[in-house]
C-alpha positions in Angstrom: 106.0 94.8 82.4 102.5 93.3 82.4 99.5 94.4 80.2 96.8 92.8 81.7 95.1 94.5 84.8 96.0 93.5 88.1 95.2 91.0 90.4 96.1 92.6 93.3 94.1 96.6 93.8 96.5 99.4 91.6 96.3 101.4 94.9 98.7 99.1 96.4 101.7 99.4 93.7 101.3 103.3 93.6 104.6 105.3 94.1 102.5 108.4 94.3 98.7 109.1 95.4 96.4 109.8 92.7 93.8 112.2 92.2 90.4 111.4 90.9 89.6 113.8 87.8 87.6 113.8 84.6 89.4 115.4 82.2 90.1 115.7 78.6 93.2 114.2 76.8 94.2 112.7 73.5 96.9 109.6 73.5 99.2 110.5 70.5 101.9 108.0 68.8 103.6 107.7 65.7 105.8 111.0 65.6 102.6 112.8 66.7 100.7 111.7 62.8 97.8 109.4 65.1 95.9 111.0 67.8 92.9 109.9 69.9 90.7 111.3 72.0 90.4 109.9 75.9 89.4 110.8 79.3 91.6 110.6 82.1 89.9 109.3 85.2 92.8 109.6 88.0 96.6 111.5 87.6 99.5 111.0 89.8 103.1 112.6 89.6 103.3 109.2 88.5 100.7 107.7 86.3 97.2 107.6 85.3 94.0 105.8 84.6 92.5 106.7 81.2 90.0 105.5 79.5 90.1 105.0 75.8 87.6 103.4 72.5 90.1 100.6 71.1 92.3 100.8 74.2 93.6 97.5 72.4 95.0 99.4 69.5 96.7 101.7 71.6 100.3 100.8 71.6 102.0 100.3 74.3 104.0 103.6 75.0 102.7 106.9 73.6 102.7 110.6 74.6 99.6 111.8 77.1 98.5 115.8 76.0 96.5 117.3 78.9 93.9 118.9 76.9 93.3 121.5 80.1 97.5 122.9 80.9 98.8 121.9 77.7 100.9 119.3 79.6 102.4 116.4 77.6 103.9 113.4 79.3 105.4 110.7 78.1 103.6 107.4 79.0 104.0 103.4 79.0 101.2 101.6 79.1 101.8 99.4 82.6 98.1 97.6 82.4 94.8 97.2 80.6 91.4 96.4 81.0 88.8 96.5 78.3 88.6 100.2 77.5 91.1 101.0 80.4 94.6 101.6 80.4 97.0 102.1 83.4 100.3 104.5 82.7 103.0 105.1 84.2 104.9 108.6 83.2 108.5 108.6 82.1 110.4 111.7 82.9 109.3 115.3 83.3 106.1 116.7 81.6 106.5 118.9 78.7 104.6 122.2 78.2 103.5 122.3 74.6 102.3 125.4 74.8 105.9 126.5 75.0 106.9 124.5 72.0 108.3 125.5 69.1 108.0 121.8 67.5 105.9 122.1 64.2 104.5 118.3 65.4 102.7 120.3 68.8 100.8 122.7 67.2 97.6 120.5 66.5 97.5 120.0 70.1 97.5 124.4 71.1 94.3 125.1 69.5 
């Protein structure tokens, strides 16, 4: 899998049509200890388009939490570009607010 942007436009590898959004996320990894804060630009059933300080320490698959539903997905990092990463999901999205995992609970307040 690559992890350098694109040649070719994202649009025309897309299995599923994004939506463009602003919204408020954090990219968590190592058992849930490191979290940082992001924006995601456009979502998909999918994949999305965040955007990220030190995308480049970002590693390369990590857990996406939804900051608006509470929706977790987990995510593998497909390409990036400066400050931009592009994901691709991996299975179904997980409602944390749901959870009884000790790990979550940083993310319900």
């Amino acid at each position: 899998m690559s992890t350098t942007a694109p040649d070719a436009s994202p649009d025309d590898r897309r299995t599923a049509p994004r939506q463009r959004v602003m919204k408020s996320a954090k990219i968590t990894f190592g058992d849930f200890i490191f979290a940082r804060d992001c924006t995601v630009r456009d979502i998909s059933a999918s994949g999305a388009r965040v955007t990220v300080t030190g995308a480049n320490e970002i590693p390369n698959e990590f857990y996406l939490v939804m900051m608006t539903n509470r929706m977790m997905h987990r995510a593998h990092v497909a390409w990036r570009k400066g400050d931009t990463l592009g994901v691709t999901f991996e299975g179904e999205a997980e409602n944390i607010a749901r959870s009884d995992d000790p790990r979550l609970r940083q993310f319900k307040a």
